[in-house]
C-alpha positions as CSV (number, residue, x, y, z in Angstrom):
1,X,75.4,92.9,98.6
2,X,74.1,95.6,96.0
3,X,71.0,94.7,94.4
4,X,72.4,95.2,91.2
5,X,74.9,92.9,91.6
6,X,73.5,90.2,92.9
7,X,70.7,90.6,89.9
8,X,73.2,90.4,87.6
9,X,75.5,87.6,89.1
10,X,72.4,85.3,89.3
11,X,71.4,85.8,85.7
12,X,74.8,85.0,84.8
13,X,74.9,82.0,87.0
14,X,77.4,82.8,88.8
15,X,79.2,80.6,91.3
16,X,79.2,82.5,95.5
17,X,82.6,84.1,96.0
18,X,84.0,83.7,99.7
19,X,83.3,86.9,101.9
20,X,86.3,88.4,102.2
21,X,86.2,88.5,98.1
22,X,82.5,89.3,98.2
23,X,83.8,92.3,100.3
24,X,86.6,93.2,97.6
25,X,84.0,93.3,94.8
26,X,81.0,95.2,97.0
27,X,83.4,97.9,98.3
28,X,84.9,98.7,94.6
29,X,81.0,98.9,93.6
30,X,79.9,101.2,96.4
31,X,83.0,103.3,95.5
32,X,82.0,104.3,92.1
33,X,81.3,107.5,91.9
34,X,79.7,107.4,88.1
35,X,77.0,104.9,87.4
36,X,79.0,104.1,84.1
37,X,81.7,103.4,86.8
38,X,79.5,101.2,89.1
39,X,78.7,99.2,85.8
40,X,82.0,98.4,84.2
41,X,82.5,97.1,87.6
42,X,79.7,94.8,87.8
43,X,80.6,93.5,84.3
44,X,84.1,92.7,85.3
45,X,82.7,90.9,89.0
46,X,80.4,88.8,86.8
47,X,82.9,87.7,84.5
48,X,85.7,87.2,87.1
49,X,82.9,84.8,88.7
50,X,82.1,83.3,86.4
């Protein structure tokens, strides 16, 4: 998992997703060509968790 990601799921307290949606959410990170990409991304993985 992205550093980022789990940095900002863990101050949001976040519940752990299952793997194969952990994969899902990693995959459309890593694919983000922009960083403003890879960040609207994040945000909607932390709020979809949690």
């Amino acid at each position: 998992m992205p550093e980022d990601l789990a940095a900002a799921l863990a101050a949001a307290g976040a519940r752990p997703a299952s793997c194969s949606r952990r994969r899902q959410l990693v995959g459309a990170i890593e694919s983000a060509k922009r960083p403003e990409t890879r960040a609207k991304r994040i945000d909607a993985a932390v709020a979809a968790a949690g």
